[in-house]
C-alpha positions as CSV (number, residue, x, y, z in Angstrom):
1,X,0.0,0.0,0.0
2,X,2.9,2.3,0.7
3,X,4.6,1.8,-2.5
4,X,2.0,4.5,-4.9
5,X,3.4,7.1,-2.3
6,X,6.5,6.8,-2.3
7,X,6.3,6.5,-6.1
8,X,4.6,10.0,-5.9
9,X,7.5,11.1,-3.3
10,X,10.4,10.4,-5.4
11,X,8.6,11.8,-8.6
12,X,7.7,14.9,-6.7
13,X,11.3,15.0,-5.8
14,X,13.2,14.6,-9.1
15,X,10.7,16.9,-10.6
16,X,11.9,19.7,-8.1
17,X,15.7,19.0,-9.4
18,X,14.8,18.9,-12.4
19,X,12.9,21.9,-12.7
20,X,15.8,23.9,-11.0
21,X,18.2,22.6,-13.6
22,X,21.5,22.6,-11.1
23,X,23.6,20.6,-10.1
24,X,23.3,21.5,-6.6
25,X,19.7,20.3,-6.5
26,X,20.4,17.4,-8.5
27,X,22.7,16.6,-4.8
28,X,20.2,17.0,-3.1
29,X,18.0,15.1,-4.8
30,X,20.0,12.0,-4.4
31,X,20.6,12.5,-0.9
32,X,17.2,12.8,-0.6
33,X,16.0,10.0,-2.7
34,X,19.3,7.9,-0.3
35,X,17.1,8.9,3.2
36,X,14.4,7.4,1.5
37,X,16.0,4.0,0.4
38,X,16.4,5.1,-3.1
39,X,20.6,5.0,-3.8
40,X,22.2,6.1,-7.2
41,X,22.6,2.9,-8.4
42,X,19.0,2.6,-7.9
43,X,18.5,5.6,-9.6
44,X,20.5,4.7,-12.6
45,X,18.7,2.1,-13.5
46,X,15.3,3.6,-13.5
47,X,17.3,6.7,-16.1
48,X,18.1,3.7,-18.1
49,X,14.9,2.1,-18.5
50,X,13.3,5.8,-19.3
51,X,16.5,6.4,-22.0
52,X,15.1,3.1,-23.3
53,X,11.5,3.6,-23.5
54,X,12.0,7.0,-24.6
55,X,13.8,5.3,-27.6
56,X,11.3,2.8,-28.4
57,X,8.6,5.0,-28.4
58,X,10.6,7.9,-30.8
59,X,11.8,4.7,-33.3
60,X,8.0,4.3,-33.5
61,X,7.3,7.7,-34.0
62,X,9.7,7.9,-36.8
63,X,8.3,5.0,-38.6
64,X,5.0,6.1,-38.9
65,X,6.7,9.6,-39.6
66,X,7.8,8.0,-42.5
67,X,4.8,6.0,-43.8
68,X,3.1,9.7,-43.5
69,X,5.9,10.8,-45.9
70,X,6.1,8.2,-48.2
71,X,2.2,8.5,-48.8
72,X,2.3,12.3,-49.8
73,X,3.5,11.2,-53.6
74,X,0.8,9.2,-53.8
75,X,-2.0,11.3,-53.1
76,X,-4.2,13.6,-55.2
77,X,-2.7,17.3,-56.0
78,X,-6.5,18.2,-54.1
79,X,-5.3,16.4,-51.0
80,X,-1.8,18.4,-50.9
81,X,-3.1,20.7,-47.9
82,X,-5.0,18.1,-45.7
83,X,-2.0,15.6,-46.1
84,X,0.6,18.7,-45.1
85,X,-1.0,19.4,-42.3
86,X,-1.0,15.9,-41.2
87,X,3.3,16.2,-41.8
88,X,3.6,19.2,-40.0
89,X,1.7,17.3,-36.8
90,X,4.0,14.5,-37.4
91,X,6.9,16.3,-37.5
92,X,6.3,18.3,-34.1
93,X,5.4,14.8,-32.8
94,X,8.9,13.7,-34.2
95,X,10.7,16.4,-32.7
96,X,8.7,16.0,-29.2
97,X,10.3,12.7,-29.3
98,X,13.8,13.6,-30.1
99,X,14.0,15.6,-27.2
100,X,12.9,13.3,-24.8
101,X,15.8,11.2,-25.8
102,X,18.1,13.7,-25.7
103,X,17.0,14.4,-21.8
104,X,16.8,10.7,-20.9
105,X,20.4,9.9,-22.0
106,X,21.2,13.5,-20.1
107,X,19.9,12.4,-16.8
108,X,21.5,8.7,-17.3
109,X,24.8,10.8,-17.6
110,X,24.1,12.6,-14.4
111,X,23.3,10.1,-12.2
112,X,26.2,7.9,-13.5
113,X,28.7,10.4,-13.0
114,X,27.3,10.9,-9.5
115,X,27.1,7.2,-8.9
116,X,30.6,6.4,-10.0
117,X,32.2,9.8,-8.5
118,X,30.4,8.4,-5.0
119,X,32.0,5.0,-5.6
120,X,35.3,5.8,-6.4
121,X,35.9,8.0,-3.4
122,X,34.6,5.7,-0.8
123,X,37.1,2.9,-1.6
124,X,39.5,5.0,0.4
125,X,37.1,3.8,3.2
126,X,37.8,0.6,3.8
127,X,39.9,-1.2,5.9
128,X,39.5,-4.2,4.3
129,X,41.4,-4.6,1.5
130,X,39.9,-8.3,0.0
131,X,36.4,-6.3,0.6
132,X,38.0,-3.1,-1.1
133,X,39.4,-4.6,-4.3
134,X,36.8,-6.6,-5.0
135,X,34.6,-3.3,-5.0
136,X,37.4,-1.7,-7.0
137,X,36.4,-4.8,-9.4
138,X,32.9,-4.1,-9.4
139,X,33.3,-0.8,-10.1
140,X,35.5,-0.8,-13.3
141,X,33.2,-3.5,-14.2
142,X,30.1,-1.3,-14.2
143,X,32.0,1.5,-15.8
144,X,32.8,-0.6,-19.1
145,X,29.1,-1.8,-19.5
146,X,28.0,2.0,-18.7
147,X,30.7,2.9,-21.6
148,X,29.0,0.4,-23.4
149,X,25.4,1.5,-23.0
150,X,26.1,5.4,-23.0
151,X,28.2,5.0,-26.3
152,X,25.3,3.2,-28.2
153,X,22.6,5.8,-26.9
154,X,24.7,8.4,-28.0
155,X,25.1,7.0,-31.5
156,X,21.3,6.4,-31.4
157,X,21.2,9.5,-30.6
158,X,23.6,11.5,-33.6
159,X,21.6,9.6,-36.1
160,X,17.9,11.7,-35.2
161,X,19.3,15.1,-36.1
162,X,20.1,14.3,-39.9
163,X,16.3,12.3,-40.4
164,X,14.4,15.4,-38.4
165,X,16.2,18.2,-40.7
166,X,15.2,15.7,-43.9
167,X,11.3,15.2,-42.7
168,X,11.9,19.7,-41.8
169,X,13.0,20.5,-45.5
170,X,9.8,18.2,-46.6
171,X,7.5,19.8,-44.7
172,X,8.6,23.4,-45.6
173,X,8.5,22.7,-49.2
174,X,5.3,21.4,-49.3
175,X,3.9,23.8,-47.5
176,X,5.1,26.6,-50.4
177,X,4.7,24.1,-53.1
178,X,1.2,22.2,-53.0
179,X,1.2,21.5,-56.4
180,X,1.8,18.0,-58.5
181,X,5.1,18.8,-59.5
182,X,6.9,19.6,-56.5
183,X,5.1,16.5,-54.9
184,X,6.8,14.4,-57.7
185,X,10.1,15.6,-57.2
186,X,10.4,14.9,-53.6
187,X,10.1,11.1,-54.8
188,X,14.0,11.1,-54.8
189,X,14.2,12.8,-51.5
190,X,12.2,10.0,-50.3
191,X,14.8,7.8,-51.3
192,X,17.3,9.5,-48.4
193,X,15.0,9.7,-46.2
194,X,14.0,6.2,-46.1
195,X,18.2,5.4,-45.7
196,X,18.6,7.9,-43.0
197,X,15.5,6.8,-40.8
198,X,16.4,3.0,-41.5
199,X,19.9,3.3,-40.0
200,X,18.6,5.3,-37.3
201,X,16.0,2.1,-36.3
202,X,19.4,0.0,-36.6
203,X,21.0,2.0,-34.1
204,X,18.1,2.3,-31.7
205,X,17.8,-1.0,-31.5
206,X,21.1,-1.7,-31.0
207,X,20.6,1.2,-27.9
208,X,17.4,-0.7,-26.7
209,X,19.6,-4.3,-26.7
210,X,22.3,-2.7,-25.5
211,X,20.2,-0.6,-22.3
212,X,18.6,-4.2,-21.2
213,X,22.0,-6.1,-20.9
214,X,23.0,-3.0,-18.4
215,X,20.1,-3.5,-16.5
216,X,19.8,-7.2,-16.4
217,X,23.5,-7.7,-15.2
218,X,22.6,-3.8,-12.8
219,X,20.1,-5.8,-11.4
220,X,22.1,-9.4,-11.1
221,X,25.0,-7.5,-9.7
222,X,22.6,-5.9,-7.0
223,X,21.4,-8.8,-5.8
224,X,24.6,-10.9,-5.8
């Protein structure tokens, strides 16, 4: 029963943070989220599984982007302005998408950096030094999966730019140029486009693979 409010206590939180924008607050937000039960490594893991849902639902977006685009050539010169307007909503939806992304794999960063600043320092800590180097282990381990993960969101990531300025240029011209001859020419275009927002799919699935391994062996390693 308690589990809805906390929920509601840790969004609340991170919302405060993140609406600050600092990286002060973004301190205290962990050390508040830490009284609460809630560590980084906690944290991390929920970042991740937003980075990744934000990715499967903008490689979704972007397909049926495209199937809105790939239609336009085929529809009546009398349709041009109905069938723009339905571009123009997809690309706001698109770019609604894109920057979700971008701010998911920004707070992953955050809260990594935090997590593995937080880590590193307390291995001074121990006294043990079986207990210390095997966290030392741990550690590094975690930081070349995160290098992993991080480096295939970021590609994901590079690849939205060049398909949102593509489905941008589209939309523009269409909307100055609703006739059947500037419809046809954009059949070439179309060509690019479809390239562009197939690699892009490769790469965010690669992203999505790559965000479940981290959390799968996150989650193993917690528990071990």
């Amino acid at each position: 029963m308690m589990k809805p409010v906390f929920g509601r206590i840790c969004l609340g939180i991170e919302i405060a943070a993140l609406v600050a924008g600092v990286a002060g607050c973004q301190g205290t937000y962990y050390k508040a989220m830490e009284k609460l039960g809630k560590h980084k490594r906690d944290i991390l893991v929920d970042r991740v599984e937003n980075a990744r849902d934000a990715q499967q639902s903008a490689k979704e977006q972007f397909q049926t982007a495209l199937e809105r685009f790939s239609a336009v050539v085929k529809v009546p010169t009398g349709e041009l302005e109905s069938k723009y307007n339905q571009l123009r909503t997809e690309l706001e939806r698109s770019e609604d998408k894109a920057g979700a992304v971008s701010s998911r794999i920004a707070a992953v960063e955050d809260v990594a950096k935090a997590l593995f600043q937080e880590w590193q320092s307390e291995l001074d800590q121990y006294t043990n030094k079986d207990l210390r180097r095997s966290s030392e282990r741990r550690l590094k381990e975690t930081q070349v999966r995160y290098q992993q993960l991080i480096g295939a969101m970021k590609q994901a990531e590079r690849k939205i730019a060049p398909v949102l300025a593509a489905f941008r240029d589209q939309v523009l011209f269409i909307k100055h140029n609703l006739n059947a001859q500037a419809i046809a020419s954009l059949q070439d275009e179309l060509v690019s486009i479809e390239s562009n927002v197939a690699s892009l799919i490769k790469e965010m699935d690669a992203s999505i693979a790559e965000a479940n391994t981290f959390i799968k062996a996150m989650v193993k390693s917690n528990g071990a």
